[in-house]
C-alpha positions as CSV (number, residue, x, y, z in Angstrom):
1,X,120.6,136.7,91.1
2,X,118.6,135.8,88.1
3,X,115.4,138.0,87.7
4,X,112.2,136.1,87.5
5,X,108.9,137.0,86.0
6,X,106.4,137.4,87.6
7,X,102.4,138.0,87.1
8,X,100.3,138.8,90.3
9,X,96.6,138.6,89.7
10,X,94.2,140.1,91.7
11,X,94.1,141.4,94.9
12,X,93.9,145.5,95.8
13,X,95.7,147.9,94.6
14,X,97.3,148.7,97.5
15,X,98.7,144.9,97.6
16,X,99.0,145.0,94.1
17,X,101.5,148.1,95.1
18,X,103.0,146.2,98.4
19,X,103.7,142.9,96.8
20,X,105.4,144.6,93.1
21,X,107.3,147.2,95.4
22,X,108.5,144.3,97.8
23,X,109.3,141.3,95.4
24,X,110.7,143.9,92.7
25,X,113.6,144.8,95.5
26,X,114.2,141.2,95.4
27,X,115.0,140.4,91.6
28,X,111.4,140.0,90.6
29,X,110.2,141.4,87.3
30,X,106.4,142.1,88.6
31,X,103.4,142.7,86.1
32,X,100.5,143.0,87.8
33,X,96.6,142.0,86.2
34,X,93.2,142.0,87.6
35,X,91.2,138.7,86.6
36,X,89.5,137.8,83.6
37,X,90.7,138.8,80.3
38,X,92.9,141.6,81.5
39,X,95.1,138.4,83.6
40,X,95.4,136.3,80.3
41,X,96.1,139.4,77.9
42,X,99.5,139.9,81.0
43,X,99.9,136.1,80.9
44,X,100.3,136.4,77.1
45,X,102.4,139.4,76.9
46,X,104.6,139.3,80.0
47,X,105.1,135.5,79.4
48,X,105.5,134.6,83.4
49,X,108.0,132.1,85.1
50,X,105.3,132.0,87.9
51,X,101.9,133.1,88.7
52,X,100.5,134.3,92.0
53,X,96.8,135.2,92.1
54,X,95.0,136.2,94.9
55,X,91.7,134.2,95.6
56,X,89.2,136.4,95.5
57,X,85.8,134.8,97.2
58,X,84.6,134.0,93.7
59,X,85.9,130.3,92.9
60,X,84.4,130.3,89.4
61,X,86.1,132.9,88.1
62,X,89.3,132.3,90.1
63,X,89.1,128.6,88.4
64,X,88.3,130.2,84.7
65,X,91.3,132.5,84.6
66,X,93.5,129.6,86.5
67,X,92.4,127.5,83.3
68,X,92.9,129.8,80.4
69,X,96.0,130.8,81.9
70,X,97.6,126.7,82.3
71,X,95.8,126.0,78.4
72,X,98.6,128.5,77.3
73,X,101.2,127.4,79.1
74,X,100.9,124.7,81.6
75,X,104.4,124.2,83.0
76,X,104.1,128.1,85.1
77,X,103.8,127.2,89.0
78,X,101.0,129.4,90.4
79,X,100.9,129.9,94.0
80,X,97.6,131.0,95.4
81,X,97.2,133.4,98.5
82,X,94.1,133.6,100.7
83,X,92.9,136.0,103.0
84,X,92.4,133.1,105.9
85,X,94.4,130.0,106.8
86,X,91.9,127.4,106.6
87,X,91.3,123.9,104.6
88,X,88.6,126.0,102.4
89,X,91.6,128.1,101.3
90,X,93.7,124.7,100.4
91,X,91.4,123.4,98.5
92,X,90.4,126.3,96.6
93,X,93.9,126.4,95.4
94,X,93.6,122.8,94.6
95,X,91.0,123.5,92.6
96,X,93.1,126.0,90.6
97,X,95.7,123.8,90.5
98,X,98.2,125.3,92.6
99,X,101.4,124.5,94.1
100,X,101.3,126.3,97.3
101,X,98.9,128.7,99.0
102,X,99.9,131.2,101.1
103,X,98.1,132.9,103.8
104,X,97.7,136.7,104.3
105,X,99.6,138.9,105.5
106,X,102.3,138.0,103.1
107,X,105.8,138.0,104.0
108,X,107.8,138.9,101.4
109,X,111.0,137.1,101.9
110,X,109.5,133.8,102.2
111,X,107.0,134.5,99.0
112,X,110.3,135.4,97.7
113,X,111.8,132.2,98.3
114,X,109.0,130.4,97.4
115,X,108.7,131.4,94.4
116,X,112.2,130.6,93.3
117,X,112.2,127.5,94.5
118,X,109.1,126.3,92.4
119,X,110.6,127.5,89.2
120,X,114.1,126.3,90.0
121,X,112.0,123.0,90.4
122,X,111.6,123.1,86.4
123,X,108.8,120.7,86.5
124,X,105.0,121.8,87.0
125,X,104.1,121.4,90.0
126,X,100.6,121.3,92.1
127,X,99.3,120.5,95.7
128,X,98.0,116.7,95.6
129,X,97.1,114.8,98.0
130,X,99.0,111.7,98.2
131,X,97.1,108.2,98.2
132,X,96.6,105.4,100.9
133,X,98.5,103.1,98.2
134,X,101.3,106.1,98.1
135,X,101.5,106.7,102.4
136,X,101.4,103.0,103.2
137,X,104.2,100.8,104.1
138,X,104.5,97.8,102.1
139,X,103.5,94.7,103.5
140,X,107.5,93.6,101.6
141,X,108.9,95.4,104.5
142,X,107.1,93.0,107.5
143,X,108.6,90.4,109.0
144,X,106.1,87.1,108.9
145,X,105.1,84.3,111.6
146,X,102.5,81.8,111.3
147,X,100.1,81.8,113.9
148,X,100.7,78.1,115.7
149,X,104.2,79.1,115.9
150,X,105.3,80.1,119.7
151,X,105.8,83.3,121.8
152,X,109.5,82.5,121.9
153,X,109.4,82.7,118.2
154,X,108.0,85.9,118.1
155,X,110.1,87.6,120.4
156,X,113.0,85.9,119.0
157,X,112.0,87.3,115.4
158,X,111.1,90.9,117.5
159,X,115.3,90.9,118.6
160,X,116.6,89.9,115.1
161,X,114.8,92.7,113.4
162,X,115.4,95.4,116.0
163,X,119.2,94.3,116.6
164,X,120.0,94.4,112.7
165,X,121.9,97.2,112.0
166,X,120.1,99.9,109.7
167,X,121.5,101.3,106.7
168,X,121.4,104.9,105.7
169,X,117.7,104.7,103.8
170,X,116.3,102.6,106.4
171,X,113.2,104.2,108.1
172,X,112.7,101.6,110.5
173,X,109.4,101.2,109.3
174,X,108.6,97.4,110.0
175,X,111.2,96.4,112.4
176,X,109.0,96.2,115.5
177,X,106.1,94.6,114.4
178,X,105.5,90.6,113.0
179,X,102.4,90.4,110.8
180,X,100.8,86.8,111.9
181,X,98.8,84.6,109.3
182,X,97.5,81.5,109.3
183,X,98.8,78.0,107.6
184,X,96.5,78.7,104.5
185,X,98.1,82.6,104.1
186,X,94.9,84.3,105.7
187,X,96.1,87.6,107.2
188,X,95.1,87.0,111.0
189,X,96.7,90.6,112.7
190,X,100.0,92.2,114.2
191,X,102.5,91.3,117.3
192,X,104.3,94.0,118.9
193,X,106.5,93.2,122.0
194,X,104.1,95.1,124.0
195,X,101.4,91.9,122.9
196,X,104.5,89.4,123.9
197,X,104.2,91.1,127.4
198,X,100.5,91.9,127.3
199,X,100.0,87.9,127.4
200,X,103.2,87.4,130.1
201,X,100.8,90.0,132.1
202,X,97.4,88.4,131.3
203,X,98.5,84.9,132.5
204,X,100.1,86.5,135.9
205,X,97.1,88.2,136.5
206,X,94.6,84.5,136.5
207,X,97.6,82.9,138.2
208,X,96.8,81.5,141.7
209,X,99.6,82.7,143.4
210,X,99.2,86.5,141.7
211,X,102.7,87.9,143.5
212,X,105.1,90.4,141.8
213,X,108.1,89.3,143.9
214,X,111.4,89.9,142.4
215,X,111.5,86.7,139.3
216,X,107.8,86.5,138.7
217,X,108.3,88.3,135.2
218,X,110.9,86.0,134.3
219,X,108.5,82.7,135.4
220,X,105.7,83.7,133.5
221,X,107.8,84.6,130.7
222,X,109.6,81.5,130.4
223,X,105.7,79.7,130.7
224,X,104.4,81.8,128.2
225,X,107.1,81.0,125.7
226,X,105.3,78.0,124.5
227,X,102.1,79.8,124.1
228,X,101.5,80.0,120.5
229,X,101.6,83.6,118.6
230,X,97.7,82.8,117.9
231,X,97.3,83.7,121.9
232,X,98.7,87.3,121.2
233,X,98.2,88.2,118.1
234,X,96.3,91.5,117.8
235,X,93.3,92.5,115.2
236,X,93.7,95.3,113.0
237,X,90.7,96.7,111.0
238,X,91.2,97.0,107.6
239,X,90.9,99.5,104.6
240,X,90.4,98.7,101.1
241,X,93.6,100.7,99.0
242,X,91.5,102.8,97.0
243,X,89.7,104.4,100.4
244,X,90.2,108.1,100.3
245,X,93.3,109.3,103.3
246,X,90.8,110.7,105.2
247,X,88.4,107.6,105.4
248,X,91.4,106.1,106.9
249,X,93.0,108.6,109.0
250,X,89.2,108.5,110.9
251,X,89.2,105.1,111.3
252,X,92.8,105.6,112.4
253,X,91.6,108.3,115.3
254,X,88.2,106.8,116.5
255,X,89.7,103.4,117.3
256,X,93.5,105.0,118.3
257,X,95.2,102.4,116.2
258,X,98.7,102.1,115.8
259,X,98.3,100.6,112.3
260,X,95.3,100.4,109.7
261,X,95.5,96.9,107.4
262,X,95.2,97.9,103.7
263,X,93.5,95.4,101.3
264,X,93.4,95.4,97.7
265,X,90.8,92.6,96.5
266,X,90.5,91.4,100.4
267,X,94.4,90.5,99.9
268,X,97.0,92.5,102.5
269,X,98.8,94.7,100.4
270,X,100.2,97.3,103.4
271,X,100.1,98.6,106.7
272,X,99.1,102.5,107.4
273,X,99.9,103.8,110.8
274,X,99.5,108.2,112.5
275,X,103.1,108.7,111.4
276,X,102.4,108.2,107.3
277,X,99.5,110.5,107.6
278,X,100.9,113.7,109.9
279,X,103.8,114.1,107.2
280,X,100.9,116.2,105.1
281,X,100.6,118.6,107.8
282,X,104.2,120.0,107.0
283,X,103.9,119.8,103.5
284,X,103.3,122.6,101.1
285,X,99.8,124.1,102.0
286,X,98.6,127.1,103.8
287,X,102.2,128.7,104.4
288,X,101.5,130.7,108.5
289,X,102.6,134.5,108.0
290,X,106.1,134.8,110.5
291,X,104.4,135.9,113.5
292,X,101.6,133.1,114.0
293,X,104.6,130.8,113.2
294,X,106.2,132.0,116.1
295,X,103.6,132.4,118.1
């Protein structure tokens, strides 16, 4: 196993001790450095693969050593360990331009494996955010109806997409939904079968005769199938594509919607929906120590 090096800046000395003792048993060449000067003078000399530096409640000087240490040599991944697992402790290691930050107590295997995964990586590497432009489904990958075309149309549309067989990369990520505009191109909303039997429902419901005998479904259904799309089509509130993730993602959870519009210039450009957004929870961030992963 090739043996990487290694600089750990700050922390205790017992940690200091701990993490060398542990990761050195594990094919890690370990210097070790308190911040400031002493941390550079290690970076220059020991000429790390990777970086881990504890945080250590002071951001300014955890950000000045961070930067002296990347104007050397940029391309080192640091990982960043905090005492607490919290979004404080992310973006403190955002702010030192981190790849990963790891939450006490460490675990040494998986700080171990960590580690050699972000220099196998070869490229520098740091936690980002990504964008609403970068999460969003293309509006490419929507089927389109007009709006004065009918309900059988829609669900017609609906069966083609959702009986198409999927290759390997698909992600079935606009199969069941239609995006409905008007004549002129105006974006007017979504239809999802559940709007195609919302309407079935909603017609049933003011009928005179308001029975659920064994055919009604398939009466109303066959009425409603002239209906036009403009009858069902559902709303969606928009976002302009340079909004920040979490303007969206709030507009996403105080009005439960299944999908957020995004506009660039008042023009659709995408649709965002919960399932973009949760990805970031599993990606890298506060790593949970073994047991409150188990727990």
């Amino acid at each position: 196993m090739t043996r990487i090096r290694l600089l750990f800046v700050n922390g205790d000395g017992a940690t200091r001790e701990a993490v060398r003792t542990a990761l050195a048993r594990r094919g890690f060449l370990v210097t070790m450095a308190e911040g400031g000067d002493a941390a550079l003078e290690s970076f220059r000399v020991a000429r790390p693969e990777a970086v881990v530096i504890a945080l250590t409640g002071r951001p300014a000087d955890d950000r000045r050593t961070s930067k002296r240490m990347r104007m050397l040599d940029p391309t080192v991944p640091l990982v960043a360990v905090a005492a607490t697992r919290s979004a404080e402790a992310v973006r403190a290691g955002i702010r030192l331009g981190a790849a990963d930050v790891i939450a006490t107590p460490l675990e040494p295997a998986a700080l171990a494996a960590r580690l050699r995964g972000l220099v196998g990586a070869g490229a520098p590497q740091e936690l980002r955010e990504r964008t609403v432009r970068a999460m969003m489904v293309p509006v490419s990958l929507y089927q389109r109806i007009r709006a004065d075309q009918t309900v059988r149309e829609a669900a017609e549309a609906l069966l083609r997409v959702q009986m198409h067989r999927m290759s390997d990369d698909d992600t079935d990520r606009g199969r069941r939904t239609l995006l409905v505009f008007d004549r002129t191109g105006v974006f007017l909303g979504l239809i999802r079968a559940q709007d195609i039997v919302r309407i079935i429902v909603s017609a049933w419901r003011t009928s005179a005769r308001r029975s659920a005998a064994p055919g009604t479904f398939l009466a109303e259904g066959k009425a409603a199938a002239g209906l036009s799309v403009g009858d069902a089509v559902r709303p969606v509130p928009a976002i302009d594509v340079h909004a920040t993730v979490m303007q969206a993602a709030d507009l996403i959870a105080s009005h439960h919607l299944s999908h957020l519009a995004v506009t660039r210039k008042g023009k659709l450009v995408g649709l965002l929906r919960p399932e973009d957004l949760y990805q970031e929870v599993v990606s890298p961030g506060v790593a949970d120590p073994p047991a409150r992963r188990r727990s």
